[in-house]
Backbone as ProteinMPNN parsed JSONL, in Angstrom:
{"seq_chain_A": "XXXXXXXXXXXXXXXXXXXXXXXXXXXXXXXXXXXXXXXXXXXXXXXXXXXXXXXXXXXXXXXXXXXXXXXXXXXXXXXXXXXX", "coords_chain_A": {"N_chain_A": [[8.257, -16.445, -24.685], [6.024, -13.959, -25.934], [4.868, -10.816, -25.774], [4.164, -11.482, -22.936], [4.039, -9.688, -19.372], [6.115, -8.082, -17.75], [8.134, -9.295, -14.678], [7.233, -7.473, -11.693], [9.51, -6.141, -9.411], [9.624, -6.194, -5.954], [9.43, -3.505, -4.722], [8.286, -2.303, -7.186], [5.869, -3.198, -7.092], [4.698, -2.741, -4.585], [4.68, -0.099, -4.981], [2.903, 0.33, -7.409], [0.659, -0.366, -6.139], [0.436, 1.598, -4.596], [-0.169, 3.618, -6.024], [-2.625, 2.697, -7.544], [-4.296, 2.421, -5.299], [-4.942, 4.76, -4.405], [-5.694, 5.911, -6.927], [-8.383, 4.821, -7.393], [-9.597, 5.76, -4.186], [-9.522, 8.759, -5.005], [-11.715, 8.574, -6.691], [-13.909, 7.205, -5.553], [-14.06, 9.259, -3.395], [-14.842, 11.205, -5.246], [-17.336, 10.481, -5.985], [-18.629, 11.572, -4.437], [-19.756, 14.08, -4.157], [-22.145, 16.367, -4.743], [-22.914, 18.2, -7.176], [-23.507, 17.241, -10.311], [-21.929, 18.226, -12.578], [-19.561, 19.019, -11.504], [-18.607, 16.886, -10.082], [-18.494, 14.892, -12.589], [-16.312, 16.449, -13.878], [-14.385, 16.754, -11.472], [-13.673, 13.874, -11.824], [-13.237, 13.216, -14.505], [-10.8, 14.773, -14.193], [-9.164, 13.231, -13.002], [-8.72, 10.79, -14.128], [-7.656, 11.434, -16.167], [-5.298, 12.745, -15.262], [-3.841, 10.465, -14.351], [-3.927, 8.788, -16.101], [-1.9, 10.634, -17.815], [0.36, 9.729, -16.621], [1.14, 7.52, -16.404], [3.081, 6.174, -17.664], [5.329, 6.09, -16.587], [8.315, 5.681, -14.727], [10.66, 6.245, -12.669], [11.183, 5.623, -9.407], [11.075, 7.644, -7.825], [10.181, 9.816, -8.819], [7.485, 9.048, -9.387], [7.152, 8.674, -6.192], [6.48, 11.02, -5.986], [4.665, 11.858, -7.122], [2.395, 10.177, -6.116], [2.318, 11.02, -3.443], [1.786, 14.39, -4.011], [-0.819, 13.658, -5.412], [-1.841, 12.262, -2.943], [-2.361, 14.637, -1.545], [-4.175, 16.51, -2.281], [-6.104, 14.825, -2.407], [-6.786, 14.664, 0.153], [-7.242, 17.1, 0.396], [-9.609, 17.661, -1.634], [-11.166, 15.827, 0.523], [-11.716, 17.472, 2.668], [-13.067, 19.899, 1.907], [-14.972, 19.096, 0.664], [-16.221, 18.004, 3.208], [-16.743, 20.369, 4.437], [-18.461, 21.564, 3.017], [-20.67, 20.301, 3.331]], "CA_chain_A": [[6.882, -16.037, -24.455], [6.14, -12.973, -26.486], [3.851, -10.527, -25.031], [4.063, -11.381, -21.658], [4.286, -8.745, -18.95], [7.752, -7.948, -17.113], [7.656, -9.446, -13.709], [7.618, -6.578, -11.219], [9.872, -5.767, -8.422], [9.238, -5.888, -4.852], [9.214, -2.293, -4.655], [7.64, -1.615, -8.257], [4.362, -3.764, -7.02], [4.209, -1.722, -3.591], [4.194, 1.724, -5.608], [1.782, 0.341, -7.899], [-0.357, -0.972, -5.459], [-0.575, 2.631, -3.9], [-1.265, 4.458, -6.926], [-3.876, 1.885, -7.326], [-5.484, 2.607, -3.937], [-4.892, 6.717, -4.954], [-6.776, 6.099, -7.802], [-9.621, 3.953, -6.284], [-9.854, 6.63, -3.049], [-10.06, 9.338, -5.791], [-12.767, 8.376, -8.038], [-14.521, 6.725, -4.675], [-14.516, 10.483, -2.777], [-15.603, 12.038, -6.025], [-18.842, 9.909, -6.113], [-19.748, 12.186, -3.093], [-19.468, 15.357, -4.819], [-23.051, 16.683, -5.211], [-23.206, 18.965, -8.253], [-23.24, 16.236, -10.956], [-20.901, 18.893, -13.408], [-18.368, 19.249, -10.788], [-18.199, 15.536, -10.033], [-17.754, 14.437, -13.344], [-15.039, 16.867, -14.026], [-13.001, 16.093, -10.672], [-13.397, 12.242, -12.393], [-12.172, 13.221, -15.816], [-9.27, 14.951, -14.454], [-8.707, 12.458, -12.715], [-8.519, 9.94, -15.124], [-6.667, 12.303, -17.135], [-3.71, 12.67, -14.694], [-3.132, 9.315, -14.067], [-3.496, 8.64, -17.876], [-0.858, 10.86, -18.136], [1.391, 9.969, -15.953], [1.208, 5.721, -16.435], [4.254, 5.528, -18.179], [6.373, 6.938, -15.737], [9.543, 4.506, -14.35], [10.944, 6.671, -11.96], [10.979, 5.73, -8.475], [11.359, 9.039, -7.1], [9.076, 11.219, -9.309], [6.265, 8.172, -8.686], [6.273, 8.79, -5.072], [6.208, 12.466, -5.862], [2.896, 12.068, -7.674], [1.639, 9.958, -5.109], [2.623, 12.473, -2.663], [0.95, 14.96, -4.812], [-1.957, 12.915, -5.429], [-2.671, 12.407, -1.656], [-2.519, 15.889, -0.875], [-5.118, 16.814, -3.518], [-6.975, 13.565, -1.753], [-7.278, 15.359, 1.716], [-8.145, 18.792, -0.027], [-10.792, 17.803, -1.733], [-12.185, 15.425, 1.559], [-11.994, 18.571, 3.258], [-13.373, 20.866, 0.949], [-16.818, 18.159, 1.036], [-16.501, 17.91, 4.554], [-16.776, 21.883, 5.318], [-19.712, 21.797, 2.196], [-21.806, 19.273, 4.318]], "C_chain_A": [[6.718, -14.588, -24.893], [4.921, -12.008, -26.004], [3.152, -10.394, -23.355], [4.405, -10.131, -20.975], [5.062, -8.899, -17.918], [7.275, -8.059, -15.575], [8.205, -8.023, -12.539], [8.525, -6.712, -10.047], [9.122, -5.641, -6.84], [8.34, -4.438, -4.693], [8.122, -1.524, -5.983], [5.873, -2.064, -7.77], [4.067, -2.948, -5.943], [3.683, 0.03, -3.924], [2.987, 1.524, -6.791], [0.803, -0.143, -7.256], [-0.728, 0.793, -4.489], [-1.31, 3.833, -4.943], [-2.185, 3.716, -7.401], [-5.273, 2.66, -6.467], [-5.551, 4.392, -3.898], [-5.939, 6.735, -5.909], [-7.968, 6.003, -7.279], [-10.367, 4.877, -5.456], [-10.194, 7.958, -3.576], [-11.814, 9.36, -6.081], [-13.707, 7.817, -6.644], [-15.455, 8.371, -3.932], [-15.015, 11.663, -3.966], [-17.06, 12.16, -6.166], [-20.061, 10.927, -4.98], [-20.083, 13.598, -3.17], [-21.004, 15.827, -5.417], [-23.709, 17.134, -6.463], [-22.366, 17.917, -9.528], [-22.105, 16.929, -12.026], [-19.817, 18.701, -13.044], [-18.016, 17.623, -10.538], [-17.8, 14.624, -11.134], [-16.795, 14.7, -14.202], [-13.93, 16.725, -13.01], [-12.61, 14.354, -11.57], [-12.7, 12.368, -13.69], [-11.153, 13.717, -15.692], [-8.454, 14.319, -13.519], [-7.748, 11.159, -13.244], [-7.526, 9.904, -15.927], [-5.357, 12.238, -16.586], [-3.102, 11.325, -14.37], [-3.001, 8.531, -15.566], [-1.737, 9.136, -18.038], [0.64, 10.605, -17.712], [2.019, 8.001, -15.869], [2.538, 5.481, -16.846], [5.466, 5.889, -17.452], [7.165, 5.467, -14.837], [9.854, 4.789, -13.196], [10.402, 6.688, -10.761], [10.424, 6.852, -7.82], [10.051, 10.184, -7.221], [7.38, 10.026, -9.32], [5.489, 8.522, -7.357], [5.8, 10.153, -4.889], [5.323, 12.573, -6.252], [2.033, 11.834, -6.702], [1.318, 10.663, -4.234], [1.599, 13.915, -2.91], [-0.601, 14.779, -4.508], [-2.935, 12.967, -3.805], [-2.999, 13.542, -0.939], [-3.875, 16.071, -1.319], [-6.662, 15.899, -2.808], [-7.759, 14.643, -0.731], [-7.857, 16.513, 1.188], [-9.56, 18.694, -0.172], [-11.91, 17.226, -0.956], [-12.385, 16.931, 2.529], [-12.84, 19.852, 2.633], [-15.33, 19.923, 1.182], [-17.252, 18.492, 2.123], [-17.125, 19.451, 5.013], [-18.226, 22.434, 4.48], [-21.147, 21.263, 2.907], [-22.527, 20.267, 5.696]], "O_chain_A": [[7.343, -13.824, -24.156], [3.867, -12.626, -25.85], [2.268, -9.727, -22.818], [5.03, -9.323, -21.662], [4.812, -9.796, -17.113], [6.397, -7.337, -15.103], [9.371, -7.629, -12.551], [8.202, -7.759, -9.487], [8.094, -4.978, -6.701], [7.125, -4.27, -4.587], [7.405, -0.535, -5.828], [4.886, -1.385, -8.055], [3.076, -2.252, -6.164], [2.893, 0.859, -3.472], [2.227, 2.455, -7.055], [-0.153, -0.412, -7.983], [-1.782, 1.083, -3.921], [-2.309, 4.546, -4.852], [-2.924, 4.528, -7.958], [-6.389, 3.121, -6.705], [-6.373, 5.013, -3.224], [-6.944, 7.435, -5.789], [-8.574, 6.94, -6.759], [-11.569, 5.018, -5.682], [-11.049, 8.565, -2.931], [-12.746, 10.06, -5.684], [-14.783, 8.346, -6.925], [-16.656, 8.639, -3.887], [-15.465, 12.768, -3.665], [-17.796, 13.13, -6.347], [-21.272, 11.027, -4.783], [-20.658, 14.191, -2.257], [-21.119, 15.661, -6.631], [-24.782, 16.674, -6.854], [-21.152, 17.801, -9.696], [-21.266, 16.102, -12.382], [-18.948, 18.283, -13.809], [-16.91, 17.278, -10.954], [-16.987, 13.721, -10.937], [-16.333, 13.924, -15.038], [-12.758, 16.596, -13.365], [-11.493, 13.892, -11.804], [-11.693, 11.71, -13.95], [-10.301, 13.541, -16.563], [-7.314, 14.674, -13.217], [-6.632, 10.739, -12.939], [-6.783, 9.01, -16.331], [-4.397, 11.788, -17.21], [-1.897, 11.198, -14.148], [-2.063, 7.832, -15.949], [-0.741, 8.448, -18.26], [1.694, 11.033, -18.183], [3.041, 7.519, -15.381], [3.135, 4.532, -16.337], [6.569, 5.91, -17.999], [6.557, 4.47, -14.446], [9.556, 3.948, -12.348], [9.412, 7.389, -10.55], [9.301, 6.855, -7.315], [9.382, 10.897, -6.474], [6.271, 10.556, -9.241], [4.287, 8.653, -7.127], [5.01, 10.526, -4.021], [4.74, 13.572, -5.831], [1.166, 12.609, -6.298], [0.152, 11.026, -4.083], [0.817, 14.348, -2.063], [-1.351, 15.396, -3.753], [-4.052, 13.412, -3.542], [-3.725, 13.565, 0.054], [-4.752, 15.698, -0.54], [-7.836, 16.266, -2.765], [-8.853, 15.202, -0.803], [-8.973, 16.873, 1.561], [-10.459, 19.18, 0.514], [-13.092, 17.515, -1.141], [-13.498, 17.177, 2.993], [-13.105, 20.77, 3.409], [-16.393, 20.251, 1.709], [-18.306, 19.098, 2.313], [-17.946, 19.537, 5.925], [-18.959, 23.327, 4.908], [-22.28, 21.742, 2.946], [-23.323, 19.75, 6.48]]}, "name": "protein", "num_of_chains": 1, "seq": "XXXXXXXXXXXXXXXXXXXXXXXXXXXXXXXXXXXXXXXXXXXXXXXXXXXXXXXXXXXXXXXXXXXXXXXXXXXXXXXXXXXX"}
């Protein structure tokens, strides 16, 4: 079967299922971002970092994005939250 895509791992589907829901929770809490400039630059560099980072294998430095990623999450809900 040529073309097909490599069945994943237990573990590979759980880490892609949270940078999934990273992405998703992203691009979701951006939508709330008033100043239409600023909202569709948190979204393009959004886009952008997880662009860049797709091809990545590594357990380790995965959850370190995620990790990453969710920090960045809470910042910028907090950062809304204190704008409101």
């Amino acid at each position: 079967m040529s073309g097909a895509k490599p069945v994943l791992t237990l573990k590979q589907f759980m880490l892609r299922s949270q940078v999934l829901k990273l992405y998703r929770d992203i691009l979701r809490l951006t939508r709330k971002i008033p100043d239409d400039f600023y909202r569709k630059e948190m979204q393009s560099w959004a886009r952008d970092d997880f662009k860049r980072y797709k091809s990545l294998s590594d357990e380790t430095t995965i959850k370190m994005h995620i990790t990453r990623g969710q920090k960045s999450l809470r910042e910028l809900e907090q950062s809304l939250n204190l704008a409101k």
